[in-house]
C-alpha positions in Angstrom: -64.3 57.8 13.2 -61.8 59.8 11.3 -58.8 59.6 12.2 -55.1 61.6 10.2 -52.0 59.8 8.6 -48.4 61.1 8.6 -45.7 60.3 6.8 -42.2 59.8 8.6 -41.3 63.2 8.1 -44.3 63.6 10.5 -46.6 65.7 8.2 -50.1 64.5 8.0 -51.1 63.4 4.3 -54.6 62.7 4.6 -57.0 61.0 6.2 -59.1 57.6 6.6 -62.1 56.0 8.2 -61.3 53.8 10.9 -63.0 50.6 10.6 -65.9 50.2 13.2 -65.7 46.5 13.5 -62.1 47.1 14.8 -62.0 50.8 16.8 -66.1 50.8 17.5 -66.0 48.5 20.4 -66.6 49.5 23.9 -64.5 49.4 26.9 -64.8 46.9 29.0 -62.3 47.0 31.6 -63.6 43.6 33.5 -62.9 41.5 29.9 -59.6 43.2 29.3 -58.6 42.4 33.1 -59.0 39.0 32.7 -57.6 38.3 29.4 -54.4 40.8 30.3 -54.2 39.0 33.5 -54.7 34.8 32.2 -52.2 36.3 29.4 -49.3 37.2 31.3 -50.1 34.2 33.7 -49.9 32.0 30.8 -46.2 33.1 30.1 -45.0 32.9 34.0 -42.3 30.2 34.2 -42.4 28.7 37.7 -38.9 29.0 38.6 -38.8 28.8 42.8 -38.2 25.7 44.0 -37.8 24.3 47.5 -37.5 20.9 49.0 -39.6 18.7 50.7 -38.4 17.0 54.3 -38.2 13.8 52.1 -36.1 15.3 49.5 -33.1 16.7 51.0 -30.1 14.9 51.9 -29.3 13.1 55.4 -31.6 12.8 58.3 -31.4 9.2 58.3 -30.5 8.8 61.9 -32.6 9.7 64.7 -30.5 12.8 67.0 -31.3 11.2 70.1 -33.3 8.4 72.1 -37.1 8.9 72.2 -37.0 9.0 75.9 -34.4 9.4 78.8 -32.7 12.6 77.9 -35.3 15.4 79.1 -35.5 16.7 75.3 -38.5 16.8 73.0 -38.6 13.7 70.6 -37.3 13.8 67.5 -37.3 11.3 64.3 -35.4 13.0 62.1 -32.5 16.1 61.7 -34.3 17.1 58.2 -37.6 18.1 59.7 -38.8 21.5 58.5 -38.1 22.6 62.0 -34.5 21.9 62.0 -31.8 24.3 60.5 -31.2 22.7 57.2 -34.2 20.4 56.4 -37.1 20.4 54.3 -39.4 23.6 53.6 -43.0 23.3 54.3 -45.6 24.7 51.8 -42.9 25.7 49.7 -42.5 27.2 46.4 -42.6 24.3 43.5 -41.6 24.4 40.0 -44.1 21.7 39.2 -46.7 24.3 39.6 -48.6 25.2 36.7 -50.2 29.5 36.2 -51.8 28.4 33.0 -55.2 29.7 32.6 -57.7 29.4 30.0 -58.6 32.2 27.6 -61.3 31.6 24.9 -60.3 32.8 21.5 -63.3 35.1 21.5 -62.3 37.2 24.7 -59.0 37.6 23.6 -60.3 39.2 19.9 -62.8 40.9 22.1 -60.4 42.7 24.1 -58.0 43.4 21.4 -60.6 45.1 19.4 -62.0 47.2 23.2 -58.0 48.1 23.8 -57.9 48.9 19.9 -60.9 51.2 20.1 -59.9 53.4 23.7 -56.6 53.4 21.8 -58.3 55.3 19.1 -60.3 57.3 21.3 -57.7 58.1 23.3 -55.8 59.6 21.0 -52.9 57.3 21.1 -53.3 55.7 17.5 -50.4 57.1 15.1 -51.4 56.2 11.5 -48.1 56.2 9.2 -48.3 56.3 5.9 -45.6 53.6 4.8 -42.5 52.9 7.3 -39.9 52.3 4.3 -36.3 51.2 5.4 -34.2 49.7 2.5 -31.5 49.0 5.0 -31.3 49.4 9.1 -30.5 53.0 10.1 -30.8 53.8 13.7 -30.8 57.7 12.6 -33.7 57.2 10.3 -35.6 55.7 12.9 -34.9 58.7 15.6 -35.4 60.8 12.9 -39.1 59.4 12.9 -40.0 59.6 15.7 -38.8 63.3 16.2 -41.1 64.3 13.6 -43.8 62.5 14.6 -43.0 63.8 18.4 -43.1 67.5 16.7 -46.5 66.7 15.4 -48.1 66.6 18.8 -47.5 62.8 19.9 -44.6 62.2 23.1 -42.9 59.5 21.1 -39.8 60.5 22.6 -40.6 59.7 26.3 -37.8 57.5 28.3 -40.2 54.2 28.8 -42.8 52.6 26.9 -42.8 54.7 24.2 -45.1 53.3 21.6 -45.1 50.1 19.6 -44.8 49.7 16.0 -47.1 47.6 14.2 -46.1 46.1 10.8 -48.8 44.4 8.8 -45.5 42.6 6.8 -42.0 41.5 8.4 -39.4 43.8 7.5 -36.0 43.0 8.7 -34.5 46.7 8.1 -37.7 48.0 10.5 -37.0 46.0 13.6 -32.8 46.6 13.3 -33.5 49.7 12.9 -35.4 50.3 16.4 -34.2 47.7 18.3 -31.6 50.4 20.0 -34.6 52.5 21.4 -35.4 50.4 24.6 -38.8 52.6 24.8 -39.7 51.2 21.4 -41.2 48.2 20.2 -41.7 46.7 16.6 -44.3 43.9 16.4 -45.7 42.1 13.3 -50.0 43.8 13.3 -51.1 39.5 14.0 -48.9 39.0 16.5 -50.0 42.5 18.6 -52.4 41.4 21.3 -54.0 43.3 24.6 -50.9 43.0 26.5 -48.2 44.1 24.1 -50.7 47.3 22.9 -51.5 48.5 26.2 -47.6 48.2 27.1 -46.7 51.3 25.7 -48.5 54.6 25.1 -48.8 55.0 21.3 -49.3 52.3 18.9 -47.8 53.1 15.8 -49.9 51.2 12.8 -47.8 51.6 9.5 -49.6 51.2 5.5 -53.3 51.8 7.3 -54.7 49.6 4.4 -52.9 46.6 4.8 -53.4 46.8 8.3 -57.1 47.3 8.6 -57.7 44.5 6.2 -55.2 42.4 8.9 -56.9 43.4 11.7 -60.1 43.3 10.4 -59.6 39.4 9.7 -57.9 38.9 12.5 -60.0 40.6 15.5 -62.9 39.4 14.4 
C-alpha cells in the first residue's frame, strides 16, 4: 500500500510503501474489543466506597426490648435498614477491574487498528515535525496546512494524535494548548490512544516504520 508524505507546510513530498507486517493486518473487531476493553479496565481506579453494617460508627445498643412493645425486633440502629447504617452490596474500593491481556493480542490489535487506520484514510505521514523551541503558532500553523490538504485536523474534539518515533520536548509544549491534540512517543501509542482520535499523525515515516515494525510484531 502506497501511501503520500507532507511536510508541515502541508505539501505532499513524496511517497512510501507502507510496511505490510504493520498496515496489512485485517480487522478484527472482536480482538480489538477485548483488548480496548481489558485496557481501559486495567486503568479504572476503584474509587466508590461504602460501609459495611460492621464498619460504621454506633449501633452498639439494642433500640428497644425484643418483646413487649408491639414493634418488630431489632438488634442493632446500624442495620442497612436503618437511616444511617451500613450499605448492603455496596460499592468497594478493595475491588480489583484488572484483566489479563496477552502481549500477543495487544500487538495484534495495534497492528488491525494500524491497518483500518491506513485504509481508512486517517494516516497523515509527515515528513519531519522539526520544533527548535515550543511555538503554539507553529503548531496551528501545521495543522492548517495539513487541514488544507484534505485532512479535518482542525475539528473541536479528538482531533488526531501525533506520533513521535523520538521525545522531543519543543513538540509536545508546543501542542499541549490544542485540547483536540495529542503527542505520544510511536512505542508508547497503543489501540486505545490510536483509535481516540481520528487522524494519527506519524512524523520521520522511516524511523517510525522501523519502531513499529519491531515493536508490533
Amino acid at each position: 500500500m502506497e501511501a503520500k508524505i507532507y511536510n508541515m507546510q502541508g505539501k505532499e513530498v513524496g511517497t512510501t510503501t507502507l510496511p505490510e507486517s504493520v498496515f496489512g493486518a485485517r480487522w478484527s473487531a472482536d480482538l480489538v474489543h477485548q483488548v480496548v476493553t481489558s485496557m481501559q479496565a486495567n486503568t479504572r481506579a476503584p474509587i466508590a466506597h461504602t460501609k459495611t453494617r460492621g464498619e460504621v460508627r454506633g449501633g452498639g445498643k439494642k433500640p428497644w426490648a425484643q418483646k413487649g412493645t408491639g414493634q418488630a425486633r431489632h438488634g442493632s440502629t446500624r442495620s442497612p435498614i436503618w437511616v444511617g447504617g451500613g450499605i448492603s452490596h455496596g460499592p468497594r474500593n478493595a475491588r480489583s477491574y484488572v484483566k489479563k491481556v496477552n502481549r500477543s493480542m495487544r500487538q495484534a490489535a495495534l497492528r488491525a487498528v494500524l491497518s483500518r487506520k491506513a485504509r481508512d484514510g486517517e494516516l497523515i505521514l509527515v515528513e519531519n515535525i522539526a520544533m527548535q523551541t515550543p511555538k503554539a503558532a507553529e503548531a496551528k500553523a501545521m495543522l492548517a496546512a495539513l487541514s488544507k490538504a484534505g485532512f479535518a485536523l482542525q475539528r473541536r474534539r479528538n482531533a488526531a494524535l501525533i506520533a513521535l518515533p523520538a521525545p522531543s520536548k519543543a513538540a509536545h509544549k508546543s501542542f499541549r494548548n490544542f485540547g483536540n491534540v495529542a503527542v505520544e512517543e510511536l512505542r508508547n501509542i497503543n489501540p486505545v490512544s490510536v483509535l481516540s482520535k481520528k487522524y494519527l499523525v506519524i512524523a520521520n515515516p522511516k524511523a517510525a516504520f522501523e519502531a513499529l515494525e519491531k515493536s508490533a510484531t
